[in-house]
N, C-alpha and C positions, 0 to 999 in steps of 0.2 A: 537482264543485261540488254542495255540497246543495241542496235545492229548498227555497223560503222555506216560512216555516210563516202561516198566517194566522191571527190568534184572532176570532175570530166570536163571544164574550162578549159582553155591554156591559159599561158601563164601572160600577165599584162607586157603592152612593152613598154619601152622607154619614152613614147612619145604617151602614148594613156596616161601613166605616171605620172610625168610630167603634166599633163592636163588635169587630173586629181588632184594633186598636191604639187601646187607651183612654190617654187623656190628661189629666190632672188637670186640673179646672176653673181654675186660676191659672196653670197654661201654654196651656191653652189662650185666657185673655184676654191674656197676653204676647203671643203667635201674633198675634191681633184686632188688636192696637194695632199691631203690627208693619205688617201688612197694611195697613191703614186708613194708616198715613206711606204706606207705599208707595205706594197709589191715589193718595195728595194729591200724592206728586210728579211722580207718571207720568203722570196723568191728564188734563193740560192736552194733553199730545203724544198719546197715544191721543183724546184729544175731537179735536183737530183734522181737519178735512178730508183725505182722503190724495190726492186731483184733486181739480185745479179745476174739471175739466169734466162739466158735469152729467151725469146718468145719460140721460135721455132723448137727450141730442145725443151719447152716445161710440157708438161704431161696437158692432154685437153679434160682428162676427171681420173678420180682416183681410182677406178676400177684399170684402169689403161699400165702395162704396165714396160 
């Protein structure tokens, strides 16, 4: 079995990206608008709470009682 490889890079930003793989200004506001529907439909379920129980009352591990 190989042994896994780890990459210890960070992660590109937006301007390297950008200099890799350029994109015309009018796909790239396609892209924008696309994303932007997306946010408005997703967003309401992403904003929402994922517990109910607050942060200060949930236990820090299960041994905790």
């Amino acid at each position: 079995m190989p042994k896994p490889v780890h990459i210890t890079t960070p992660w590109p930003t937006p301007a390297e990206i950008d200099r890799r793989f350029p994109i015309p200004k009018a796909r790239r506001k396609e892209l924008q608008a696309l994303v932007d529907e997306f946010k408005a439909v997703i967003g309401a379920s992403v904003a929402a709470p994922k517990s109910s129980i607050k942060p200060e009352k949930r236990r820090k591990r299960a041994s905790a009682a």
